[in-house]
C-alpha positions as CSV (number, residue, x, y, z in Angstrom):
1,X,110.6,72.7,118.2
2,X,111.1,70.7,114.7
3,X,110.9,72.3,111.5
4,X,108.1,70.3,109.4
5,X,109.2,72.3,106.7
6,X,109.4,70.5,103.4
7,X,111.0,73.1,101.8
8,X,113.9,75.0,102.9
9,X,113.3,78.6,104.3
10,X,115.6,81.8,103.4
11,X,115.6,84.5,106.0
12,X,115.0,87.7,103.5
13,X,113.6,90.6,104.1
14,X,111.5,92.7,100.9
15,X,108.6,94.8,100.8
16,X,105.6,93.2,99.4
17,X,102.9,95.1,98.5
18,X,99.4,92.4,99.1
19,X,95.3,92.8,99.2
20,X,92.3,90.6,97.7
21,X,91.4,92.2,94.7
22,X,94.7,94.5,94.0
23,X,97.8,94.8,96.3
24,X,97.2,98.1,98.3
25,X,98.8,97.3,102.0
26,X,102.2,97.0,102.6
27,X,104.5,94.6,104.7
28,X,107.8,92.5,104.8
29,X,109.0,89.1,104.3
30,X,110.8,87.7,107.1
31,X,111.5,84.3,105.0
32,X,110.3,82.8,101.6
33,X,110.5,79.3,100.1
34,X,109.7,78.3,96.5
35,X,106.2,77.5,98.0
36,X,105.5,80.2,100.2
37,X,106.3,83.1,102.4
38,X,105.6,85.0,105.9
39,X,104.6,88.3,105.6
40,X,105.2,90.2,108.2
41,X,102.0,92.7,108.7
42,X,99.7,94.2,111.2
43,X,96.4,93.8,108.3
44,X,96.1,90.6,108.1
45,X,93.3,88.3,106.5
46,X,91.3,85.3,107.6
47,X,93.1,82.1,106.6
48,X,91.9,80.3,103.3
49,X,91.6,84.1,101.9
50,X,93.3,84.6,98.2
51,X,95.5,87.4,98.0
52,X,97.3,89.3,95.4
53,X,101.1,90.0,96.4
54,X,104.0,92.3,94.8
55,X,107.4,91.0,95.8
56,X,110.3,93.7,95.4
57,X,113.1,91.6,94.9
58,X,116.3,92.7,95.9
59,X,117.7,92.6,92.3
60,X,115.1,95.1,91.5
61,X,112.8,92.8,89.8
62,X,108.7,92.8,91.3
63,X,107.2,89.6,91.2
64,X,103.2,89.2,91.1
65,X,102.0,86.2,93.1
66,X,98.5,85.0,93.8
67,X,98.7,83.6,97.2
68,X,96.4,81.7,100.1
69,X,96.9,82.6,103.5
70,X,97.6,79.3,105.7
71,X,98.1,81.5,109.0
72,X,97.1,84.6,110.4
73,X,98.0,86.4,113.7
74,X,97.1,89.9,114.3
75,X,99.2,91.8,116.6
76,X,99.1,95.6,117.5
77,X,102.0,97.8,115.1
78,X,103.9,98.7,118.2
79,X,105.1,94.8,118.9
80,X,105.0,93.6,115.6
81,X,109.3,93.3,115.7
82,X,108.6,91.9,119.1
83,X,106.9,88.6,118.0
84,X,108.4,86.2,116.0
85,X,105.6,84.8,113.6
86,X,103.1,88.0,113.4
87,X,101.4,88.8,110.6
88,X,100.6,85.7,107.9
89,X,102.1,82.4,106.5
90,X,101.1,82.7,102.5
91,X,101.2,79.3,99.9
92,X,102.0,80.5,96.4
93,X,99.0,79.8,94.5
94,X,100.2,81.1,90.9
95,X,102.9,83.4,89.6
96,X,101.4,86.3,87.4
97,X,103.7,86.8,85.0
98,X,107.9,85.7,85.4
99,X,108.6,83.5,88.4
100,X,112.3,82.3,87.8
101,X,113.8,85.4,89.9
102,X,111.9,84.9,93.1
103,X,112.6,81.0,92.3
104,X,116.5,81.6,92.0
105,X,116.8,83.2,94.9
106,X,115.4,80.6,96.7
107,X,117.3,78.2,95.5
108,X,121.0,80.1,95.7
109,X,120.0,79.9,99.4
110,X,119.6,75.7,98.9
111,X,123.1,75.4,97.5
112,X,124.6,77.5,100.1
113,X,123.3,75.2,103.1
C-alpha cells in the first residue's frame, strides 16, 4: 500500500490523555506528525468530533491540543495490540498553550530519515 502521507510519520509512543469537553480517557500514540496523530484507544468518537488531547511528551513536557478526529475504528480492549490502525486518526486543530516541543520532536525525526 502507498503512503499518501504529506507529512512524515514518527513511530512514538505517549500517553495522551483526550475527551470533548475536558480530557478524561486515556490512550497512546502509535505515531505523530506536525499535523496529526493516531491514538491508539478502545473509546473512540465519531469522526468530524472536536476533541481536547494532553500529550505527555517524553521530555516531560504535556502539550494541550484541540484536535478533529479524521478516523475512528472501535475494537474490543482485548485485540487492541492485535490491530494495526485501532482506535482514531486526530488533525491538530490548535495548540493550547506551547507547541514547539511536540513540533521538535517531530521534526528531529525528519532530519534523521
Amino acid at each position: 500500500m502507498i503512503d499518501k502521507r504529506r507529512k512524515p510519520r514518527k513511530r512514538e509512543r505517549m500517553r495522551v490523555w483526550y475527551g470533548p469537553q475536558t480530557p478524561s480517557k486515556i490512550g497512546y500514540t502509535s505515531d505523530i506528525s506536525e499535523s496529526g496523530l493516531c491514538v491508539q484507544a478502545f473509546a473512540v468518537y465519531n469522526p468530524g468530533s472536536y476533541l481536547q488531547l494532553k500529550l505527555h511528551l517524553p521530555c516531560g513536557f504535556i502539550v494541550e491540543i484541540e484536535g478533529r478526529v479524521h478516523w475512528a475504528r472501535k475494537v474490543p480492549p482485548n485485540l487492541l495490540h492485535k490491530v494495526k490502525y485501532a482506535g482514531m486518526g486526530i488533525k491538530i486543530v490548535n495548540f493550547i498553550g506551547e507547541a514547539e516541543p511536540y513540533l521538535q520532536l517531530c521534526q528531529l525525526y525528519g532530519r534523521q530519515r
